[in-house]
N, C-alpha and C positions, 0 to 999 in steps of 0.2 A: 210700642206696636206689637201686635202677635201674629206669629210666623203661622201662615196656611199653608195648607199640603194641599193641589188640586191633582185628583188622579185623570189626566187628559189624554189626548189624541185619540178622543173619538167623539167629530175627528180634529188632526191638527188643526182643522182651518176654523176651527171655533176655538181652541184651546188658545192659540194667536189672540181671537178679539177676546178673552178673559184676562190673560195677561198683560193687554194693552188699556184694557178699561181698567182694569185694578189698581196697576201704577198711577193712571190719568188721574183715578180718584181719590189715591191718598196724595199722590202730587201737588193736587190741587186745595188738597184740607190743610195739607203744612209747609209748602210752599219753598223753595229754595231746590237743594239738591235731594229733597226725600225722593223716596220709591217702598216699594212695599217687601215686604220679607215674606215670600215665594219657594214652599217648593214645588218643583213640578215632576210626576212622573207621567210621561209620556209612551203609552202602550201603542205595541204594535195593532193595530186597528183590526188587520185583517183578520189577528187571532181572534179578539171579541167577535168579529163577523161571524166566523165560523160557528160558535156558540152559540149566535142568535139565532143562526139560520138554522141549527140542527134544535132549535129550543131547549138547548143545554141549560138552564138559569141554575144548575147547581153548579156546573161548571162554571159560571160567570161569574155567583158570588165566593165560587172560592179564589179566581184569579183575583177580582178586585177588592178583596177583601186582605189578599195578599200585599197587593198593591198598597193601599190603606196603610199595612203595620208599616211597611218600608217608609211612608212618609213620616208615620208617627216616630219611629225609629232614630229616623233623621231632622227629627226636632219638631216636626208640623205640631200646633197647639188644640189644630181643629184640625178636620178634613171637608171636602167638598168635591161632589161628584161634575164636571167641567160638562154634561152632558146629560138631558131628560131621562130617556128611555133606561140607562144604566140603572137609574135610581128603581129599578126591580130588585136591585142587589143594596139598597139602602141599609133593608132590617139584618140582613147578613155583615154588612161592612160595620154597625152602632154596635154589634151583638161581639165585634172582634176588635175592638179599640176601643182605648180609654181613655178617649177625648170625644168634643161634639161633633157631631155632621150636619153639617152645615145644609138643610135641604131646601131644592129648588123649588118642589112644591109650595112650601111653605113662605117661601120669599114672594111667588106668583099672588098667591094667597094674599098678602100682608099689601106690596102693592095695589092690588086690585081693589081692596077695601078700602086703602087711603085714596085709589080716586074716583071712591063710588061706585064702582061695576061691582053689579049682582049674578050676570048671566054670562059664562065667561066661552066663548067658543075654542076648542083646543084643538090646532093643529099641529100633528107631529106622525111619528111611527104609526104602524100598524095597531103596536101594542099600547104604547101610549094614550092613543085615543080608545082603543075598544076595549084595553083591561083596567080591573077596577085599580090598582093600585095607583093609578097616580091621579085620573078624577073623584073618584070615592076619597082620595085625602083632601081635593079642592071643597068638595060635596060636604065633608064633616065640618068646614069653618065656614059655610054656610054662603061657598058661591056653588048658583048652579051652572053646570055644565051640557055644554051642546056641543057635538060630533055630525061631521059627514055620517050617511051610509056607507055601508061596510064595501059596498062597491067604489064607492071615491077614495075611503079610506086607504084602500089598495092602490089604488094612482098616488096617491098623495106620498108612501111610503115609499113606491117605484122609484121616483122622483126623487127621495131625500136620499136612496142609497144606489139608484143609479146615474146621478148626478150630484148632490149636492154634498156629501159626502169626501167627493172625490174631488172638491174644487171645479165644477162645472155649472153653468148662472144661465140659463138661458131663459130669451124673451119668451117664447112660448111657454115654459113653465111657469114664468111672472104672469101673464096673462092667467093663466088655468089655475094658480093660489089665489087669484086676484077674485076670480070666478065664485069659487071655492067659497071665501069669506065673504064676497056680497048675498051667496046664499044665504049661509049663516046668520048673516046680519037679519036677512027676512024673515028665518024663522024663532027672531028674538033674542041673538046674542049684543047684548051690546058694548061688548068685545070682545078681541081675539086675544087667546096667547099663543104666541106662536113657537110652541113647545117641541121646537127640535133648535137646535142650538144655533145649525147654517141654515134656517127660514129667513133671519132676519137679513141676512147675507145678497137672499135673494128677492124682498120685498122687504126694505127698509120700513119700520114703523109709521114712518108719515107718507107712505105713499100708499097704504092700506086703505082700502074701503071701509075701515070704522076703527076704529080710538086702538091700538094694540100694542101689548104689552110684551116685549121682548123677555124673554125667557131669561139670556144671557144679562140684559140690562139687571134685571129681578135679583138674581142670581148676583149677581155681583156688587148693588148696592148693599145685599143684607152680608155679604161676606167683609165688604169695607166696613161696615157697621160694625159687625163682630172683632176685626183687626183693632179699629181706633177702639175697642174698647167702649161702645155706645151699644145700648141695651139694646141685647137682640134675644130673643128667648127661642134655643135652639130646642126642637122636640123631638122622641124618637117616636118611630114606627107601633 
């Protein structure tokens, strides 16, 4: 088995469900007392905040690019960024380690293909959805992409960083993501990913108004794949 480095805590409470999927699924491929070989560095959260907020992204690839060596350092064979939006610092973190990175994009991607969807609707960040780096990489393997307007856009990010972030689920925001994607759906996605790491936290995949594709789930079949050793073809930036 090969040892991952996930650079997490942003935020903890998704870095939780990657650790616990990760285990579940090699658990479950080899059965007895296995578990997976993890490491995890866990960032203080509010410092990436700060960064985002002040649109620091040079400051950000260089913390998690720091981050990065220390797992490689510490034996990680791959790395993987435990959170969307980060992956702005993907081509900074592959350009400072010499190992693969494991990207989220691209595991969205590869899912979505295997179950047929062409039209992928992405909710997450502000930036996630309105900058090209992370749908223009959906866009070049040949799903297309649909987004709220820039005005929902801004609700939608409100919500992930002034609640859902912070371990906070509430019914009226499940209602208004619920909202959100039945839009979506009308205007021809026919699905969602829901590209922040705690959406899925707070609208479970099957309780979704149309077929959606968990970020973290994505994310973490292709990083098992890569662990067992089963073909995964990791690409850079």
């Amino acid at each position: 088995m090969r040892r991952i480095g996930l650079l997490g805590g942003m935020s903890w409470h998704s870095s939780i469900e990657y650790y616990t999927k990760i285990n579940d699924a090699v658990a479950t491929k080899l059965g007895g007392h296995h578990s997976a070989q993890i490491l995890l560095d866990s960032t203080d959260f509010a410092d990436i905040r700060e960064l985002q907020l002040a649109e620091d992204w040079a400051g950000a690839d260089a913390a998690l690019a720091a981050t990065a060596q220390r797992l490689v350092d510490g034996g990680a064979e791959a790395v993987a960024i435990a959170t969307n939006l980060m992956h702005k610092c993907a081509p900074a973190i592959e350009t400072s380690v010499d190992v693969p990175l494991i990207h989220i994009v691209d595991a969205i991607a590869t899912m979505a293909k295997r179950q047929g969807y062409s039209t992928l609707a992405v909710l997450g960040t502000k930036w996630t959805m309105l900058d090209g780096f992370y749908t223009d990489r959906l866009e070049a393997q040949g799903i297309r992409t649909l987004a709220p307007d820039e005005e929902t856009c801004v609700e939608v990010d409100q919500i992930i960083f002034d609640e859902l972030t912070q371990g906070v689920f509430t019914d009226a925001s499940r209602v208004r993501y619920v909202e959100i994607m039945s839009d979506l759906k009308a205007s021809g996605a026919d699905a969602v990913a829901l590209s922040c790491t705690e959406i899925g936290l707070l609208v479970p995949p099957e309780t979704a108004p149309l077929p959606a594709i968990d970020s973290v789930d994505a994310h973490v079949d292709a990083i098992v794949g890569w662990m067992m050793a089963e073909e995964f073809a990791t690409s850079h930036v």
